[in-house]
N, C-alpha and C positions, 0 to 999 in steps of 0.2 A: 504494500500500500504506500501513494507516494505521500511526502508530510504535508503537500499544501492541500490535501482530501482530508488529513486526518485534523488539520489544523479547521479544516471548513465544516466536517463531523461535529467535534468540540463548540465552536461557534454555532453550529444549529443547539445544543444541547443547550448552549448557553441563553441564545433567543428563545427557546421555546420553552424554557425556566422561566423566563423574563414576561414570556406572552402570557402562563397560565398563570402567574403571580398577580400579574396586572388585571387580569379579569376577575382574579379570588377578590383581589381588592375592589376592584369597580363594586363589587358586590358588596361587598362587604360595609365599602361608605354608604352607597344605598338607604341598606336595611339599618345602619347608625344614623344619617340621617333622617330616615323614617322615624324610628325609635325617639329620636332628639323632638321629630314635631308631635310627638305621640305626648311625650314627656311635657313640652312648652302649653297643649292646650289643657292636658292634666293639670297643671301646676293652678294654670289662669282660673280654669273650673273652681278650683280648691279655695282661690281669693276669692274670689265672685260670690262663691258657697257660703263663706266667714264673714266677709266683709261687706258684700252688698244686700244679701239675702237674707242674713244673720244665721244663717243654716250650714254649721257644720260637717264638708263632706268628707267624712269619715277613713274613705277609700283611696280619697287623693295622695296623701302624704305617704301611705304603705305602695300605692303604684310606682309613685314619684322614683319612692326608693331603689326600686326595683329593677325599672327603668334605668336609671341614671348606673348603675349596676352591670348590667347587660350593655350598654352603650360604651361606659369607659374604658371595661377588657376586651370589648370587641375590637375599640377602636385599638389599642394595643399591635395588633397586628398589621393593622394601615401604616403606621409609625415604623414599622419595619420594613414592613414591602418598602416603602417609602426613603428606609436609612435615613429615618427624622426618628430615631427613638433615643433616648435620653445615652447620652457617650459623654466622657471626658476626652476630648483629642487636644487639646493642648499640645503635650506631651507626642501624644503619636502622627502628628502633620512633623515633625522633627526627624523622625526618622526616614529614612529612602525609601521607596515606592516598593521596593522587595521583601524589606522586612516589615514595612509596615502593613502586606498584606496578609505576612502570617502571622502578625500580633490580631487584625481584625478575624482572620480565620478559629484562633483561638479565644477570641474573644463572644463570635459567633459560640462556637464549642459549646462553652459555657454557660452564654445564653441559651443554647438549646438545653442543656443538662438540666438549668434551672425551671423551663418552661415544662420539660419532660415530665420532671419531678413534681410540680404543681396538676399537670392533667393526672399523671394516677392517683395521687392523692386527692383531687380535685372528683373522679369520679366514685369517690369512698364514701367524699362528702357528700355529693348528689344521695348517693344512697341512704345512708343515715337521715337525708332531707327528705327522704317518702315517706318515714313515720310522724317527722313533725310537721303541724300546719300552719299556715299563715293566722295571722292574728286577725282578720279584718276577712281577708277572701277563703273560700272556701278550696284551697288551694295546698300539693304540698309544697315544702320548701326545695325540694328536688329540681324543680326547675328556675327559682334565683341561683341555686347552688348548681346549678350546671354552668350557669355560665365562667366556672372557674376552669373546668374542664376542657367544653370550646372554645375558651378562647384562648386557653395555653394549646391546645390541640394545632390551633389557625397559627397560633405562634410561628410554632414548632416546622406547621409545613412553609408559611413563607420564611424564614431562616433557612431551611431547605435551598428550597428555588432563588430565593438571592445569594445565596454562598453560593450557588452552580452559577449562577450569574456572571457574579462578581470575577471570583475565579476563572473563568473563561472567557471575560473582556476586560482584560491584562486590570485587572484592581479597579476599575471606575464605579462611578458611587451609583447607585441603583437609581438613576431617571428615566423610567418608561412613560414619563408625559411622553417624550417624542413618537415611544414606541404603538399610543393608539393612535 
């Protein structure tokens, strides 16, 4: 096999990391988005309930919760697709382009170990949340308590697809704006 097939092999593997990252994502702000105006008329309900009607809605503040819950670990995963999730680089733009992308490859590593480690534990906790019930909804907690699970789950697969990314188009920072 000659090396510029195996180099243009690599390079597909690396785009079509990049493609299915980008589209987990597109989906993903979506349904955060969705969830967020889910959340904002909830909220508005809940003052308007209190405050203009004098009728406390009871339901508003335990959705609110919930809500807002499911939106900020989902979005978790955007932040990564994205390589916007929280980094100290100070320190690592000082080193050269070679070593500095096996410190981000190890640094990924870790972040994956840690997200790993949250989804099994995270689906223990879903479980232990089917016996207990929400306080207000007739609901169990199995599903607020999932969301610890999916969303170290989403983590974990875009760390995936951006390290094969990354990796594969010499160290550049994951911007698939271009790529839709």
């Amino acid at each position: 096999m000659a090396i510029g097939t195996e180099l243009s092999t690599i390079q597909r593997w690396g785009d079509k990391s990049a493609a299915i990252s980008a589209s987990i994502n597109r989906w993903i702000e979506l349904l955060c988005a969705a969830l967020l105006a889910v959340l904002v008329i909830d909220i508005w309900i809940g003052i308007f309930g209190r405050y203009v009607f004098e009728l406390p809605v009871t339901w508003a503040e335990e959705l609110a919760r919930y809500l807002m819950i499911w939106t900020a670990l989902l979005a978790v995963s955007c932040g990564v697709a994205r390589r916007e999730h929280v980094a100290v680089t100070a320190l690592l733009h000082r080193f050269p382009i070679g070593i500095r992308r096996w410190f981000e490859v190890a640094i990924d590593l870790l972040a994956f170990a840690f997200f790993a480690f949250l989804f099994y534990f995270g689906i223990g906790m879903a479980q232990q949340g089917a016996s207990q019930y929400a306080t207000i909804f007739d609901m169990t907690m199995a599903i607020p308590f999932a969301s610890v699970s999916v969303s170290s789950m989403l983590v974990c697969l875009q760390l995936v697809l951006m390290g094969l990314r990354d990796f594969t188009v010499a160290g550049l920072p994951a911007d698939f704006a271009e790529n839709e």
